[in-house]
N, C-alpha and C positions, 0 to 999 in steps of 0.2 A: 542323654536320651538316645533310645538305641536309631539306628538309621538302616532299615530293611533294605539291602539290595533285591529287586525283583526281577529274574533273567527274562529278557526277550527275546526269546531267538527263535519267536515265527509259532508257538503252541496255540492252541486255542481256547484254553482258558485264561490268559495271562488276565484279560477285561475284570473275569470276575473275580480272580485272586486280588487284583490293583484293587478293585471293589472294596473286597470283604477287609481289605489293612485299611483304606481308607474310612469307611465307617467305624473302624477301632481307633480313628483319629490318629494313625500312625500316616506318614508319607512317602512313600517306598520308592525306592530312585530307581527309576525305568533301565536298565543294565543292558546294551547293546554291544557295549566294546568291553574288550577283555579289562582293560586299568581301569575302569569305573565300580569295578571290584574290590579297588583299593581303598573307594571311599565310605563301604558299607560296613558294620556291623557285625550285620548278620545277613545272609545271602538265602533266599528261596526260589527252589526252579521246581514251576508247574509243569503238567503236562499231558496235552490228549493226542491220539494217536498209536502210532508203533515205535519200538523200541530201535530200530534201524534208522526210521524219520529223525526221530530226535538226536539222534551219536550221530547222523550226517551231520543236522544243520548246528548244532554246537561247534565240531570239528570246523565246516566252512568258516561259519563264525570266529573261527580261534579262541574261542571260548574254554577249553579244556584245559590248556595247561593252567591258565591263571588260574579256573575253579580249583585245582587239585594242589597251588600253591596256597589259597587262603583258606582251603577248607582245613589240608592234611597237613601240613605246615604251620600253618600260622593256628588252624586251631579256630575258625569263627563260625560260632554257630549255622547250619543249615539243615533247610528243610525239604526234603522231593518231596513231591506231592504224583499220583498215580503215576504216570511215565516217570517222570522224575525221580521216583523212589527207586523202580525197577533197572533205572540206566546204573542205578550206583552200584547194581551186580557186577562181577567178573564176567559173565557170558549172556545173552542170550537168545532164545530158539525160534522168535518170532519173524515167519517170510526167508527162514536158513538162522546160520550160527554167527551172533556177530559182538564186537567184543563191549563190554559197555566201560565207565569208570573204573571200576575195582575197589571202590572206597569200603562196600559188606561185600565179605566172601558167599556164592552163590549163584547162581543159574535160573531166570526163567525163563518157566515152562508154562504150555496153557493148563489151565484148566480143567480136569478131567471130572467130571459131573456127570456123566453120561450114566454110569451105573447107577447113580443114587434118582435118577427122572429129571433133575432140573437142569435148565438151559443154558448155554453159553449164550452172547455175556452177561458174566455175575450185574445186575443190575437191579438197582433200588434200596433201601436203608437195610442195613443188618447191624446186628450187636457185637461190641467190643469184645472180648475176653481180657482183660491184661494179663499179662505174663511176667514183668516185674514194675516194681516204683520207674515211671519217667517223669517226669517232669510236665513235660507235651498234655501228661495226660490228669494234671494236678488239678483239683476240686470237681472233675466230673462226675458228675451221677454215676451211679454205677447198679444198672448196666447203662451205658451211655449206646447212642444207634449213629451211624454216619452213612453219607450216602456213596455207593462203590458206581460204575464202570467200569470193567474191564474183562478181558478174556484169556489176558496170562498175570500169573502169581510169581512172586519170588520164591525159592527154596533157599531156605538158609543151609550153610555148611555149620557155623557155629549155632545153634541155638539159644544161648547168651545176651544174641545179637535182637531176639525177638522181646519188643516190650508190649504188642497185642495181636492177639489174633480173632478170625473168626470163622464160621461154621457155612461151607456150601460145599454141599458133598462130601469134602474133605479138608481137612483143616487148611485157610488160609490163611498165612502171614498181611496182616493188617497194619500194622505198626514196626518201626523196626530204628533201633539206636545202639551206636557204638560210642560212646565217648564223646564228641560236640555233632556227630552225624545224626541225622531226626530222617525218617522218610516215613511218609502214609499211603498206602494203597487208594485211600480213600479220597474225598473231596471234602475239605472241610469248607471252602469257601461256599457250597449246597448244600451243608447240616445246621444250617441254621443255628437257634444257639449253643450248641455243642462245638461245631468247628469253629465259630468265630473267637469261645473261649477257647480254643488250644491252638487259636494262630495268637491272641494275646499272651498265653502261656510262653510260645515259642519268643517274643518280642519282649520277654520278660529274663530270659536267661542270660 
């Protein structure tokens, strides 16, 4: 049976992520210290905020290198979720330039929506596009809708790396997987049953 590590290191959804695995009757092991990494599975880090916040308190935490030993090393599945997704970039631009995981090649950037009328932050349900077969995103309706926050996007360098995206102003990267790397822009623990089937998806690999 898979055993979800769930990182804590101070975000503000971790309640409702713990939530939405616990109503999948999965029991996800609260992860504060970096070796409790070695008891999971599979490992998921939420997150709300900025991109700056979150690479601080990881790093405090000493969280970093162990993630980048069981994720890119050993190979076991994991999921970011919003911030979570965007720390897996190489860089990025939010409150200056600052360095994140490196796990997807990539850079974000805010959001440029200004010429098409609509507001910063992207906020409320929008529609999937897939961009290839994921797994993450197996038996969903199609078009499937999930709920976003946020006001910076990832830019991929590879586009290979994109398994969905969607449509505000200009194309956002919504979905994103490399090989046992899963990240979503989105919130699925607040899409109701769409996200709760593709965190069972994710606890199924």
């Amino acid at each position: 049976m898979p055993r979800l590590g769930l990182l804590n290191y101070g975000s503000g959804n971790f309640t409702s992520v713990q939530n939405a695995l616990l109503h999948l009757g999965l029991e996800p092991l609260e992860i504060t210290r970096p070796e409790q990494m070695r008891e999971a599975t599979h490992l998921v880090l939420p997150g709300v905020g900025s991109f700056p916040a979150a690479m601080d308190r990881l790093e405090r935490l000493n969280l970093v290198d162990e993630l980048r030993e069981q994720v890119v090393e050993r190979k076991k599945p994991f999921l970011g979720i919003c911030i979570g997704m965007q720390i897996l970039a190489d860089v990025g631009h939010e409150f200056g330039e600052r360095k994140g995981l490196g796990f997807i090649r990539g850079r974000v950037e805010q959001i440029d929506a200004e010429g098409s009328g609509l507001r910063t932050p992207h906020m409320g349900w929008n529609q999937l596009v897939p961009r290839k077969d994921c797994p993450l995103l197996t038996d969903l309706p199609t078009p499937s809708s999930f709920y976003f926050v946020h006001s910076f996007h990832l830019r991929l360098d590879d586009p290979d790396d994109s398994a969905a995206a969607c449509q505000y102003g200009s194309e956002i990267t919504a979905c994103v997987q490399r090989d046992n790397i899963f990240g979503v822009q989105f919130h699925p623990e607040k899409s109701q049953r769409d996200g709760l089937k593709l965190l069972q998806n994710f606890s199924r690999l």
